[in-house]
Phi, psi and omega in degrees: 000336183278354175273004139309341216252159158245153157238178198208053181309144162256280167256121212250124148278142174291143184204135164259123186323132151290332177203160202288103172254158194272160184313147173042090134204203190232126202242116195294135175339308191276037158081340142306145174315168021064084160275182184311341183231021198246137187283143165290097160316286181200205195253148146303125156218032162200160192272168187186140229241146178325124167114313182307166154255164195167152203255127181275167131295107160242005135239146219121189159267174155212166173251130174214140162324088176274163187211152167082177178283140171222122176249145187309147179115319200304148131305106190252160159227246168214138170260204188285352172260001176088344172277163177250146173247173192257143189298170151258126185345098164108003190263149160244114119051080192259020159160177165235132207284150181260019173228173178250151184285127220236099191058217189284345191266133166226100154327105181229176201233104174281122203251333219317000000 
C-alpha cells in the first residue's frame, strides 16, 4: 500500500538518534520518537539504530505511519509512538495530510 504514496523532501535536517527509530514516523528536536506532546523536528523515512546519525524531513512531504481515520485535509499531530493521528483538541498541528490514509500510511505536509 505504501507504494501508492509519494513523498516530496525540500529539507533535510542532521540529527544523532536517541534512541533506535523506525522508518515513517515523527521525530523530536532531541533525537526521539515524537509523543503526543512533543513539536516535530521532521519526519524518518528510513530506520536507525541509537547513537547514529541520520537525516529527518523537515520540509516537504513525508509518508508516515498512522492511526485513527485520517482523510486528505486532516490536521495530524503524534500519538505516544511517533505516528500521526488526526489532531486533538489543545495539540499542536505537525502537518496535514495530503492523502487519504492508506492501509497504515498518510502522506503529510510537514507544517510544524
Amino acid at each position: 500500500m505504501i507504494s501508492r504514496l509519494s513523498y516530496q523532501p525540500l529539507l533535510r535536517l542532521t540529527i544523532t538518534a536517541a534512541e533506535a527509530i523506525p522508518a515513517h514516523k515523527f521525530v523530536s528536536i532531541n533525537g526521539g520518537l515524537c509523543t503526543g506532546s512533543q513539536k516535530a523536528l521532521g519526519a524518518s523515512d528510513y530506520p536507525v539504530l541509537s547513537g547514529e546519525q541520520t537525516s529527518v524531513i523537515a520540509l516537504g512531504t513525508a509518508i508516515l505511519q498512522a492511526t485513527g481515520s485520517i482523510s486528505k485535509g486532516t490536521l495530524v499531530a503524534a500519538d505516544a509512538t511517533g505516528n500521526a493521528k488526526p489532531i486533538e483538541s489543545g495539540e499542536s498541528p505537525l502537518g496535514i495530510a495530503i492523502s487519504d490514509k492508506v492501509g497504515d500510511f498518510v502522506e503529510v505536509l510537514i507544517t510544524h
